[in-house]
N, C-alpha and C positions, 0 to 999 in steps of 0.2 A: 504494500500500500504506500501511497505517494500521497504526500501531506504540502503546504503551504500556508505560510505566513507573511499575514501581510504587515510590512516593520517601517515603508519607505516613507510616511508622512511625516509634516515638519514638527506637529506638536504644536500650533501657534498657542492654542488657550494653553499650555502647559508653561509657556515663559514666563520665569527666566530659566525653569530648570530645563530646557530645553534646546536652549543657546548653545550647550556645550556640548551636553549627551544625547545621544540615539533617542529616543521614548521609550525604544522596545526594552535601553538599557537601564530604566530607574527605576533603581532598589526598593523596596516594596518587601515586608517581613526578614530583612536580611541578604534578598537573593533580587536579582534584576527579574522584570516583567518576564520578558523570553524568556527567563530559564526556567521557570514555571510549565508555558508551553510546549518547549522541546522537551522534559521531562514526561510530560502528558504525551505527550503523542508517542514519543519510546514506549509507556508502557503500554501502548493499544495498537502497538505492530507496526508503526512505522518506520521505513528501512531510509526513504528519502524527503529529507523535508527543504521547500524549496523557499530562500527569504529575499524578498524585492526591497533594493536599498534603492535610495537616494542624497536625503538631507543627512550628513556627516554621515554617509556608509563605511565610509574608510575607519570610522574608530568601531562599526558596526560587524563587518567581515574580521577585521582583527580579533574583537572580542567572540566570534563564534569558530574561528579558526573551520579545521576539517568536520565538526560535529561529533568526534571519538567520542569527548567527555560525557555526551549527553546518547550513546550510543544508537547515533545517527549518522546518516552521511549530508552534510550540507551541499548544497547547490545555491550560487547566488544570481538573482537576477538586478542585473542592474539597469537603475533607469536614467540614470545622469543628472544632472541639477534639478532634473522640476520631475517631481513624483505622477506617477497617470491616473492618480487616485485608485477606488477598491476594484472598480471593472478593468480597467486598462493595466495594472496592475498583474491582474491574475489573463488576460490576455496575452500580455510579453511573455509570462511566464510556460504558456503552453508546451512550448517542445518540451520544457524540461521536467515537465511533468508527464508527460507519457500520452497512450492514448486510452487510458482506461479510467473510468472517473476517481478524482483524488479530493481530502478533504481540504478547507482553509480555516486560518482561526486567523482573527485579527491579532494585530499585535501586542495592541492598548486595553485589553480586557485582562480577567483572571477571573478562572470557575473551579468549582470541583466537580463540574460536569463528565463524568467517565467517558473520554474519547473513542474506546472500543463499542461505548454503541451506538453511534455513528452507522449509518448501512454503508458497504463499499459497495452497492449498488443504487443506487437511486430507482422507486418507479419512473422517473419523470425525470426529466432536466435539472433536480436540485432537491435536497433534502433538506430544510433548516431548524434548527434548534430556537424557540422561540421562549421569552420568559417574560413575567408579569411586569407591567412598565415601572419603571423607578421614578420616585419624583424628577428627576429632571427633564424626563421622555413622558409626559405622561398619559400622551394619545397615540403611542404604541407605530406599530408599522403594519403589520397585518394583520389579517381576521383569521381563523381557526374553527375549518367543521368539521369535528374530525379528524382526518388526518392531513387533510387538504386545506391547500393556503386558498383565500379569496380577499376581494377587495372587498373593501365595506360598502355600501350598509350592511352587508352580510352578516355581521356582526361584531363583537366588541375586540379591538386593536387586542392584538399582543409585541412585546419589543424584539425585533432582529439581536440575537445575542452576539451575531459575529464569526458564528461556527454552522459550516456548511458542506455539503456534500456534494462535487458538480459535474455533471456529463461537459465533456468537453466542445460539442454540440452547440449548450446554452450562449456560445460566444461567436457563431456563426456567423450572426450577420451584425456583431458589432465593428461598431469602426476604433480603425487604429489609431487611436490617440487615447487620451485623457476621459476616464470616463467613470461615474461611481455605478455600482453595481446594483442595489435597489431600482432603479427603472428597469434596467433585464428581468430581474426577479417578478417583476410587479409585470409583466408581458409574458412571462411565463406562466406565471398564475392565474392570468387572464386564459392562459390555453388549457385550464389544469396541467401542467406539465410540474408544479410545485406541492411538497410535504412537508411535515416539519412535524417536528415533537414537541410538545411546552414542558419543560422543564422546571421544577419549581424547587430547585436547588440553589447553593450558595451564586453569585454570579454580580461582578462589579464591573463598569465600563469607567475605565479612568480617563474622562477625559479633563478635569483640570488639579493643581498643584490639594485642592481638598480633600478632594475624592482619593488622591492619590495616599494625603498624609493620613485619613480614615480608615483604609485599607490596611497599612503600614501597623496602625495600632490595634486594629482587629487581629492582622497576623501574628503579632509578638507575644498578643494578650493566647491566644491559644497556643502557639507553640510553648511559651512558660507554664500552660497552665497554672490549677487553682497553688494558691499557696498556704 
């Protein structure tokens, strides 16, 4: 199984810690974000995980070297000074991913979501893990009947957690450039061609310096446990 993460965005809400460091590289319960992820996906069988840099990738690819430590093998996709966002992203990436569908986890999150149940199959063009919206999200990205994604009114939003399952297919007829990946999704689902699990496990979307330091004291407070 062929995995990808996606690590190339600038972080802008995360400055100033972001000036210097990768996003995928800030520390969070002791250990950087990505190392979280590449840990998850080793233990759920993946052999190759593929990470698309851009904004300071050079201190990004250093710090993930060959992928040994995390026993994985890394593959980098580079995208040069300006990132192609979440669709264009996982576009470039295609050859080196294969031709058999492969998962993605963004960069910027952290769950204890079990990557092994993930399907390495999709019914459809896409399989996504969906979870209950967080205050900051809090009219959600998609509807949920069942097992099938739809647009609403259908019913009540649930949030994109970021972790996805994708026929290589779903990127057919998009264009080569810059592109975020929710419109593909939201076309696909229009086809039924979309599924998704809702998940109502641990699951944080860090996207600024609060969220981040929240996160950081959640994780210290459990790994110490009680005293």
């Amino acid at each position: 199984m062929r995995a990808m993460i996606l690590a190339a965005g600038r972080g802008v809400r995360m400055r100033p810690l972001t000036d210097h460091t990768p996003k995928p590289m800030l520390t969070v319960g002791g250990r950087a974000l990505i190392d979280y992820q590449l840990a998850a996906l080793a233990r759920a069988g993946v052999n190759r995980v593929v990470i698309n840099v851009a904004w300071l990738g050079a201190k990004l690819v250093h710090y993930l070297g060959d992928g040994a430590r995390w026993g994985v093998e890394i593959r980098i996709s580079d995208e040069g000074a300006s990132a192609l966002e979440t669709g264009g992203g996982i576009q470039r990436a295609l050859p080196l991913l294969g031709p058999d569908p492969f998962w993605v986890v963004n960069g910027d999150i952290w769950s204890d979501f079990p990557l092994q149940n993930l399907p390495t199959e999709p019914p459809g063009l896409a399989h996504l893990i969906l979870v209950d919206n967080p205050p900051h999200h809090p009219f959600g990205d998609f509807a949920l009947i069942g097992d099938r994604v739809v647009e609403p009114p259908h019913g009540p939003r649930l949030t994109f957690a970021g972790i996805g399952c994708y026929r290589r297919e779903l990127f057919d007829r998009a264009c080569s450039r810059a592109f975020r990946l929710a419109p593909l999704l939201r076309q696909a689902a229009e086809q039924g061609q979309v599924t998704a699990m809702h998940y109502r496990g641990r699951w944080r979307d860090i996207g600024s310096p609060e969220r981040l330091a929240s996160l950081d004291v959640e994780l210290c407070t459990f790994q110490s446990g009680p005293s």
